[in-house]
N, C-alpha and C positions, 0 to 999 in steps of 0.2 A: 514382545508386544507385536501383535499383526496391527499390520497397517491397510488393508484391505477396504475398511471401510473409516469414517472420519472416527479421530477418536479423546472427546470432546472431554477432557482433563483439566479441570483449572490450571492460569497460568496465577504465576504469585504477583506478578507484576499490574494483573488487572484487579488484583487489593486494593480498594481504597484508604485503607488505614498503613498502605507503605510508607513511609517519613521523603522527605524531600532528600534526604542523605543518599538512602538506600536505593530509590528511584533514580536520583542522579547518577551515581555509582554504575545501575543497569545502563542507563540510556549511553554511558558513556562506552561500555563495552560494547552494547548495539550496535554503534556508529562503529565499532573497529570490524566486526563480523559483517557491518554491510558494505564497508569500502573493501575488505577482502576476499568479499563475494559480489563484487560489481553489481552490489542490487540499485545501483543509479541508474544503471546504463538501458532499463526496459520504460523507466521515464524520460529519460532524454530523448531517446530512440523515438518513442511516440510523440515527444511535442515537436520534435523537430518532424517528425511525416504531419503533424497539424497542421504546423505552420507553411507548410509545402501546397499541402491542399486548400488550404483556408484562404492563403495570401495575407492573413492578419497578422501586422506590425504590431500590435497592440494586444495584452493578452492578460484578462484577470481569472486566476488561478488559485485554486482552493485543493490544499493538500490534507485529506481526512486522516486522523491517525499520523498528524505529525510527529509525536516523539520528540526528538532532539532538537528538531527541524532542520538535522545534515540535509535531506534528502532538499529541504527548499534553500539551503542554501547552494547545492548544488545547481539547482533549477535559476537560480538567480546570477551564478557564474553563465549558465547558458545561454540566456535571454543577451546580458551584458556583449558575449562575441558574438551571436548573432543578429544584433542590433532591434532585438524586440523587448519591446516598452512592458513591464510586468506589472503588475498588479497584484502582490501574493496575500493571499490568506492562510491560517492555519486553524484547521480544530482538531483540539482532542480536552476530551473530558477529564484528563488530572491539571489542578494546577500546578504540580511542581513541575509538567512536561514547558509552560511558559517559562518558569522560572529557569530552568535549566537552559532551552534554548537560548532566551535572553543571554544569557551570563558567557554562553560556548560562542554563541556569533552575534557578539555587538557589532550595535550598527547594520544588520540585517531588517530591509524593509518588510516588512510582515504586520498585519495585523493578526493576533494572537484571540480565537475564541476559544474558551471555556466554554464547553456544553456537553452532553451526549447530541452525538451527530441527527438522531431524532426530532431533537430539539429546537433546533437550528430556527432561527426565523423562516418561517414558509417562502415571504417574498425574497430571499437571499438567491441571487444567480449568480452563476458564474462561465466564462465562455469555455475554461475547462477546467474540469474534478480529477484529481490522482489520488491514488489510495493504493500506498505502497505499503506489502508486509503486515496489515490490518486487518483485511477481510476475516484471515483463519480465527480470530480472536469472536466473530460472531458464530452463535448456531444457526444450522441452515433457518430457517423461518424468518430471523433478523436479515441474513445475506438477502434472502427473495423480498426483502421489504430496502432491504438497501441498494439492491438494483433498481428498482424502479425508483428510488430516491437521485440515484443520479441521475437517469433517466432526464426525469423532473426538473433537476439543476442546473444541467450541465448543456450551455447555449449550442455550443461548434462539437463537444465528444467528450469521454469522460475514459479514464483507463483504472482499471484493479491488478495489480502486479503480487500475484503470491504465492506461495511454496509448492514444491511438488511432492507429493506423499509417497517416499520408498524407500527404502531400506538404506541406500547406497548414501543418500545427502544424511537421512537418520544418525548413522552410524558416522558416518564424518563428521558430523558436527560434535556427538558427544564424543570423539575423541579431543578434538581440535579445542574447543574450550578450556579440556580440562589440561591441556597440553598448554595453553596460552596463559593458563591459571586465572581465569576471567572467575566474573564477581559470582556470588552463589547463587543470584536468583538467573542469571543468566543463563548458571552450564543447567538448573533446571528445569528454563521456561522455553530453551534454546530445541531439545529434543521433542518437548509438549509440543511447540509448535509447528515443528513438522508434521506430530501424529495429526493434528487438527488440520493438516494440510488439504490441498487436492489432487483429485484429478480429471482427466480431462470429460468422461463422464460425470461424475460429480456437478463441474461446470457448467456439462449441456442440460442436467436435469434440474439442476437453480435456475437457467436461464428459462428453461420452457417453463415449469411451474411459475416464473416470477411474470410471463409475458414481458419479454424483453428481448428485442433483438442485440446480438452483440457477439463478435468474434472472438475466440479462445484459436490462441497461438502459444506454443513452446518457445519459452525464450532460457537461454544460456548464464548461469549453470540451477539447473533442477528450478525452474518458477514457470509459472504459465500468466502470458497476461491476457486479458478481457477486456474488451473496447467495445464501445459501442458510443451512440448519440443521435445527430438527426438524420446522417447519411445513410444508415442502416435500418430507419424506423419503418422506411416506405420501401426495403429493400431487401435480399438475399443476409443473411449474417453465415460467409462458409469459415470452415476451419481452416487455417494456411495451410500451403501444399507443404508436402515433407516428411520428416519422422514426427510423427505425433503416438508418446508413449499417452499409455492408458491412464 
C-alpha cells in the first residue's frame, strides 16, 4: 500500500450496525494501543501551555471523538494535580461509546453527547476543544468544515492531535497488534487508520483551503498536533522550529 497520499478506506469501527459487544471489545483495545503509544501526553502537553498562557483556574472542555473517554479521564487526573476546576464534555456519535465509557470510568464527571459533531447545538461553547485520534476518520471536506467548527467553538484554543502517515508507525502497528492478539476490528482499522493519516503538507493545505489559522507541530511518537484559537486569528500561525518530516 503507498501511503503518499491520504488513503480513505473504511474503518469497521465507524459501522453503525456494530453491537455494543463488539465496539466495546474495540474501545477496550484502543485504550491499551493509546496508553502504549502515550497518545495522552500531546493533550496534556497543550492544556497545561493553556492554562500557563490563559491564567484560567477554571476550564470547560469538550473532547470530540471521545471513544472510551480514557483520554478525559486522563484530562481529569490533570486538572485534579494541577488545581484547575473542569468542566468536561464528551461527544461522539455511537451510543455504545457512552455506554462503555460509563461502565470503564464510574464516577467520572462528564457530560456524555450523542450526536454527529455537526450537530451539535450551534450556541454550545467551550473554552477548549481536543480532538484526539478522530480527525483521520473525516474526509478532507468534512476536516475543512471541522476546522472552522472549532474555530467557532472553541473560547481561549482548540487542539487536533493525529497520526503521522508512513511506513515505519504503518508497519509497527500491524505487527504489534497482532503480536498483542488485539480484537479483530482493531488489528484491522489500527493499519486503515494510519493510511488515512497525515502529513504535515496535507495539514497546511486543510488549513489554507478551510481559512483557518492554526499551528501544526510534530509531536512524539509519529502524531502531529494542530492548535489554533483566538491568539492566532489576528496573528502569524508558524510551524515549530525543528525536524518537521513531510
Amino acid at each position: 500500500m503507498t501511503l503518499r497520499h491520504r488513503v480513505l478506506v473504511p474503518e469497521i469501527m465507524d459501522d453503525a450496525a456494530q453491537d455494543f459487544r463488539a465496539f466495546s471489545a474495540a474501545l477496550h483495545d484502543l485504550e491499551r494501543i493509546n496508553r502504549l503509544t502515550f497518545a495522552y501526553r500531546p493533550v496534556i502537553r497543550w492544556l497545561e501551555a493553556l492554562v500557563r498562557r490563559s491564567g484560567a483556574r477554571r476550564l470547560r472542555v469538550l473532547d470530540v471523538g471521545a471513544g472510551g473517554g480514557d483520554a478525559l479521564a486522563r484530562i481529569a487526573r490533570w486538572g485534579a494535580r494541577r488545581g484547575v476546576r473542569l468542566e468536561l464534555a464528551a461527544l461522539d456519535r455511537s451510543p455504545h461509546a457512552a455506554a462503555h465509557a460509563r461502565a470503564r470510568h464510574p464516577g467520572l464527571p462528564v457530560r456524555w453527547i450523542t450526536a454527529d459533531l455537526f450537530a451539535l447545538d450551534p450556541t454550545e461553547r467551550f473554552d477548549a476543544v481536543v480532538c484526539s485520534l478522530f480527525a483521520h476518520h473525516l474526509e478532507d471536506e468534512a476536516i475543512r468544515r471541522f476546522l472552522r467548527w472549532l474555530d467557532a467553538r472553541a473560547e481561549l484554543g482548540w487542539l487536533i492531535s493525529d497520526l503521522h502517515r508512513h511506513a515505519i508507525p504503518w508497519g509497527a502497528v500491524w505487527a504489534g497488534v497482532r503480536i498483542l492478539r488485539m480484537d479483530p476490528m482493531v488489528v484491522h482499522d489500527s493499519t486503515v487508520s494510519i493510511a488515512r493519516g497525515f502529513r504535515r503538507d496535507d495539514w497546511r493545505q486543510l488549513l489554507r483551503e478551510s481559512g483557518v489559522r492554526a499551528e501544526v507541530r510534530w509531536s512524539l511518537p509519529f502524531r502531529w498536533s494542530v492548535s489554533g484559537g483566538p491568539r492566532l486569528r489576528d496573528g502569524a500561525a508558524d510551524d515549530a522550529a525543528g525536524a518537521r518530516p513531510a
